[in-house]
C-alpha positions in Angstrom: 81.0 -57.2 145.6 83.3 -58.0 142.2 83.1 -57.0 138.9 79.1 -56.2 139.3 78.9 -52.3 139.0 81.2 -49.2 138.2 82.2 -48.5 141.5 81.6 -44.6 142.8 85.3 -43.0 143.2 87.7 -46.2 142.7 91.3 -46.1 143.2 92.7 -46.7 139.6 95.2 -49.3 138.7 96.9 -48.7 135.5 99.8 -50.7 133.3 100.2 -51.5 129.8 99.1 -55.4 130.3 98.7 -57.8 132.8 101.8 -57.6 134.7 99.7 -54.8 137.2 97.6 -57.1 138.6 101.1 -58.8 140.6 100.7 -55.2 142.7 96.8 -54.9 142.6 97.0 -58.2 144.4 99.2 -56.9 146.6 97.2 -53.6 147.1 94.1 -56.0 147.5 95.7 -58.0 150.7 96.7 -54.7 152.5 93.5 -52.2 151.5 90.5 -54.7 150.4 87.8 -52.5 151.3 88.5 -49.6 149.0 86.7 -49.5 145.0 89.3 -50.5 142.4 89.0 -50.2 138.7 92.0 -51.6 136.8 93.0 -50.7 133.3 95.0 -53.0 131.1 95.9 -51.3 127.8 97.0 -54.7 126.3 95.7 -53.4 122.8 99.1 -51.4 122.9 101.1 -53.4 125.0 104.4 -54.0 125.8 105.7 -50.1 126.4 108.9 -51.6 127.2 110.3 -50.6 123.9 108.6 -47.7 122.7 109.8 -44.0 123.2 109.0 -42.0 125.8 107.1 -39.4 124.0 104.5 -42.6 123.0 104.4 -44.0 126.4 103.5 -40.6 128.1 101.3 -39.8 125.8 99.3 -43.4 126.4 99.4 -43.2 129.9 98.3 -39.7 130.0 95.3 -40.7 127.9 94.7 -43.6 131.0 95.1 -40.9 133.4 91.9 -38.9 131.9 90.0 -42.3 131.4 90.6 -43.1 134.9 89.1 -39.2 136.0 86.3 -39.1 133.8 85.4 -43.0 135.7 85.1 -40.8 139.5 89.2 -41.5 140.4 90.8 -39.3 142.5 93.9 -41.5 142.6 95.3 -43.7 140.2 98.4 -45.8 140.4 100.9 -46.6 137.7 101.2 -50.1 138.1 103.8 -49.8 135.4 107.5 -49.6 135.5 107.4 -48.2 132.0 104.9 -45.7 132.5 106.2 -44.5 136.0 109.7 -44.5 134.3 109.1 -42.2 131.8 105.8 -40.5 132.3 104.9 -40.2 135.5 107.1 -36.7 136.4 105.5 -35.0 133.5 102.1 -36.0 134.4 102.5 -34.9 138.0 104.4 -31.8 137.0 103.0 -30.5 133.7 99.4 -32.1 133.6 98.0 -32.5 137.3 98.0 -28.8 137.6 95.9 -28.3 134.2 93.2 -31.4 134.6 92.3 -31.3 138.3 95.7 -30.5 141.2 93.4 -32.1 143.7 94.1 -35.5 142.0 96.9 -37.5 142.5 98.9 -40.2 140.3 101.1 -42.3 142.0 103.9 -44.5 140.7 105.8 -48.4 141.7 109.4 -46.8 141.6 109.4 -44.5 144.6 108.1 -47.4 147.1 110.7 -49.5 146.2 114.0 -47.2 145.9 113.4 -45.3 148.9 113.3 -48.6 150.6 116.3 -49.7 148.9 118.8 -49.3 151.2 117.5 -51.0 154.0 118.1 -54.5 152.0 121.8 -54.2 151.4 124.7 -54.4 153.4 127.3 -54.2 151.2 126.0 -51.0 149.3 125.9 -52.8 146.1 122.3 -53.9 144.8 121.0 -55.0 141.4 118.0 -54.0 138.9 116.3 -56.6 136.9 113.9 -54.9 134.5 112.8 -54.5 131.0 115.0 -52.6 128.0 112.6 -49.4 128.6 112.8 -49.4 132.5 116.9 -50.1 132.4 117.6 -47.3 129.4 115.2 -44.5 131.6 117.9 -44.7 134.3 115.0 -44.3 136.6 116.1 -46.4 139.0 119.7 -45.8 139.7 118.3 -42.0 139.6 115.9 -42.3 142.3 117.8 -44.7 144.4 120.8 -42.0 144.5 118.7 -39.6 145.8 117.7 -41.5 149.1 121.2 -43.6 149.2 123.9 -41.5 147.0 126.4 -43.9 148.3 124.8 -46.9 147.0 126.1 -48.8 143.5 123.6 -49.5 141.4 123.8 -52.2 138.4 120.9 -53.4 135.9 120.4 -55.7 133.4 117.4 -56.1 131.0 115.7 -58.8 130.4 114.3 -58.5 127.2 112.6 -62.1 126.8 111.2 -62.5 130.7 107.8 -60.8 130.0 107.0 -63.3 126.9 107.9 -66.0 128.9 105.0 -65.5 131.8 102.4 -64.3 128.9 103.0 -67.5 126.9 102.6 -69.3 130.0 106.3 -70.6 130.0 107.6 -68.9 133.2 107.6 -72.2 134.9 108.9 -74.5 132.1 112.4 -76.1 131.9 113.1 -74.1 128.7 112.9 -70.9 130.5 115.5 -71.7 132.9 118.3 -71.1 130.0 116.7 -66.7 130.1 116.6 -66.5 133.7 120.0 -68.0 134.8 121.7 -65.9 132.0 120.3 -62.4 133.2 121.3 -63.4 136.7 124.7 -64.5 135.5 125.0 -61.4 133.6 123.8 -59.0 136.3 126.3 -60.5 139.2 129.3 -60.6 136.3 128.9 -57.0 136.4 129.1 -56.7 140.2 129.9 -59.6 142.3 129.0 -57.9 145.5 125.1 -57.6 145.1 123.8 -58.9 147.7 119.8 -57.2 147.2 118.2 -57.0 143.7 115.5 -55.5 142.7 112.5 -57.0 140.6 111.8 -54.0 138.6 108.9 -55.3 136.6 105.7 -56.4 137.6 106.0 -60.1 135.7 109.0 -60.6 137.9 106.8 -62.1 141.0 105.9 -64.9 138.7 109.5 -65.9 138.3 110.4 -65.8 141.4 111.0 -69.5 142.4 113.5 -69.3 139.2 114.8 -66.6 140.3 115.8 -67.7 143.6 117.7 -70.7 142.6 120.0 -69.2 140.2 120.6 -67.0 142.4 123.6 -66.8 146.0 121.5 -67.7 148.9 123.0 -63.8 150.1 120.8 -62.1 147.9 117.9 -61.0 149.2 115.2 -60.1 146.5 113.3 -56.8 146.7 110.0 -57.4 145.2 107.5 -54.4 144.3 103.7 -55.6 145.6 104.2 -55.2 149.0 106.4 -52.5 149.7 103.7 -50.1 146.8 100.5 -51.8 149.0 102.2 -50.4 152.4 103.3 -47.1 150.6 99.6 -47.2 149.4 98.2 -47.1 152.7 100.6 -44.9 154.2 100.0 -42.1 151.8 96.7 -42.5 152.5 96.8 -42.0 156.3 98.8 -38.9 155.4 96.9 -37.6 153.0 93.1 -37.7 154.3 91.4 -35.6 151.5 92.6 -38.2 149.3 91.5 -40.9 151.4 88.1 -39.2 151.6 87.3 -39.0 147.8 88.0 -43.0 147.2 84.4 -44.7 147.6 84.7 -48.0 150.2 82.2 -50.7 148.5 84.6 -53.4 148.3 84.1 -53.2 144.1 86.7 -54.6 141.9 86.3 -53.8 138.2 88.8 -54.5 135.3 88.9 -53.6 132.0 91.2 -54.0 128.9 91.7 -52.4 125.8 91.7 -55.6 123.8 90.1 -58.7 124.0 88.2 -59.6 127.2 88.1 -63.1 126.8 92.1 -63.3 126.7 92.5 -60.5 129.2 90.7 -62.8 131.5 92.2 -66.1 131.2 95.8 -64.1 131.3 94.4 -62.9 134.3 94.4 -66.5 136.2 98.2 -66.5 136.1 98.4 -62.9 138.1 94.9 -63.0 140.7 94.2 -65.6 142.6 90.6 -65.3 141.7 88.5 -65.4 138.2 87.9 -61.7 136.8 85.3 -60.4 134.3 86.7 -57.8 132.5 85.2 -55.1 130.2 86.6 -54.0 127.0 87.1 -50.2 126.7 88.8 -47.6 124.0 90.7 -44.9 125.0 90.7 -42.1 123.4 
């Protein structure tokens, strides 16, 4: 059953667009029987560029949506919002609203994987302006791998270029080539990089032909979808309160109507999504 009820005690999937649904897919393949209820807060969208005092503030508003809808577990599907608001939510607002909920993030997945890609100690972060200026992921990866070098370039124009639809076009070859350029000019020896946006997927063909066949590209859907399931074998009171109906619901804090076709370039299938306000 899709998109026909409000399921009981769904998993929440949250990020400040579309780019989400790349790891909901992902989530989807490796745990398709849970209830999922994504949030798209497109009205407000991108988060990329705004402070972190604005961007912890929205996502903490998502956070209480997603609890007051039966979740017991949410996700940030967001590099922006795990960047820069997801240790103050966990730390500071958890133990206030409800410590027997949990909210997740895409960073930790991915860096304390990191390591196992690289063989010359050297990988490289693609990623928007707010996800590169947090520092989040040269901070976590040090923490698992402090030996590792770490180099990032943003790619400011990447995430217009799959919402308008233009991610496969000639013209956005000329954006793509000159981040990767840019990114190996700073450290020749890269030889795993890191797709540290959820648009990224999209590019990926692009991606790969501008870039040394040595490269190996570390992409977040998968390794969050295995995390995902892992944390849930560990943690089995979480696992108890997340309802199994096989329901899929989205909603968007814009339009619904572009929310869903937008929607055909992430899922492979059609969703019906619901408009909703946060407070």
């Amino acid at each position: 059953m899709r998109n026909t009820m409000q399921p009981l005690h769904p998993i929440g999937i949250f990020d400040s667009g579309y780019g989400g649904l790349t790891v909901m897919k992902e989530i989807l393949k490796e745990l398709p029987d849970y209830d999922y209820l994504y949030l798209g807060d497109n009205a407000r969208a991108p988060y990329g560029p705004r402070s972190f005092e604005s961007v912890y503030h929205y996502t903490v508003e998502a956070v209480r949506w997603f609890f007051d809808r039966g979740s017991h577990l949410v996700i940030l599907a967001c590099n922006t919002a795990s960047s820069k608001a997801l240790r103050t939510i966990q730390q500071k607002d958890l133990p206030r609203i409800d410590p027997a909920r949990r909210v997740l993030g895409v960073l930790r997945p991915v860096t304390e994987q990191a390591g196992s890609y690289t063989k010359t100690g050297h990988i490289g972060i693609l990623g928007t302006v707010g996800t590169v200026e947090s520092q989040s992921y040269p901070i976590e990866i040090q923490k698992f791998f402090p030996d590792i070098t770490v180099t990032q370039e943003a790619c400011p124009l990447w995430v217009p270029l799959v919402e308008n639809c233009e991610h496969e076009s000639p013209g956005a070859d000329y954006f793509i080539k000159k981040h990767i350029d840019n990114l190996l000019r700073k450290d020749p020896e890269i030889d795993a990089l890191i797709l540290g946006c959820t648009h990224y997927p999209l590019l990926i063909n692009k991606i790969r032909r501008f870039l040394p066949p040595s490269v190996q590209i570390i992409s977040q859907g998968t390794l969050v979808a295995r995390s995902l399931a892992d944390y849930l074998e560990r943690h089995r009171e979480i696992m108890a309160q997340c309802s199994k109906s096989g329901i899929y619901k989205y909603c968007t804090t814009d339009s619904a109507e572009v929310f869903d076709s937008q929607a055909r370039i992430f899922m492979d299938e059609t969703t019906r999504s619901d408009r909703v306000t946060l407070p």
